[in-house]
N, C-alpha and C positions, 0 to 999 in steps of 0.2 A: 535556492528553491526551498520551499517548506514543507516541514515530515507531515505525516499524517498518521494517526492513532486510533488503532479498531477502536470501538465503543465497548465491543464486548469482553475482548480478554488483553487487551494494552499494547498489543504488538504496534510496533513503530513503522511504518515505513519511510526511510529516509532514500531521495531520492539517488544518492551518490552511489548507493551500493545495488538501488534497485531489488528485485527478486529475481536471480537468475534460474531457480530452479523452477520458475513461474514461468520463464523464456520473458521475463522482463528485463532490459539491459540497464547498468549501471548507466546514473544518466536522465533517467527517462521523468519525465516531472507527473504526480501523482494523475493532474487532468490527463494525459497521453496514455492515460494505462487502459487497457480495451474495459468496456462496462464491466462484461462479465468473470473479471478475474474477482477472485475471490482472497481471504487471510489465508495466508500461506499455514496460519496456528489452528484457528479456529474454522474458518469457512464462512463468516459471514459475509455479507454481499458487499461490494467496494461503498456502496452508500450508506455504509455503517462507520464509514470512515468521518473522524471530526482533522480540523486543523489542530497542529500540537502547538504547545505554549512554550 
């Protein structure tokens, strides 16, 4: 599965670990993530999200 990287301040989200504190489970692939969850760091919207290289 492939991470994906805020635009705004670099935070990573890699799929394996997920965001649990988000109530995202380890696991879950970026597309599966509800619209409105948001950066766990900053708070931008998930479609500030890029693919990471």
């Amino acid at each position: 599965m492939k991470k994906y990287v805020c635009s705004a301040c670099g935070y990573v989200y890699d799929p394996q670990l997920g965001d649990p504190d988000s109530g995202i489970e380890p696991g879950t692939a970026f597309e599966d993530i509800p619209d409105d969850w948001v950066c766990p760091l900053c708070g931008v919207a998930k479609s500030e999200f890029e693919v990471a290289d």
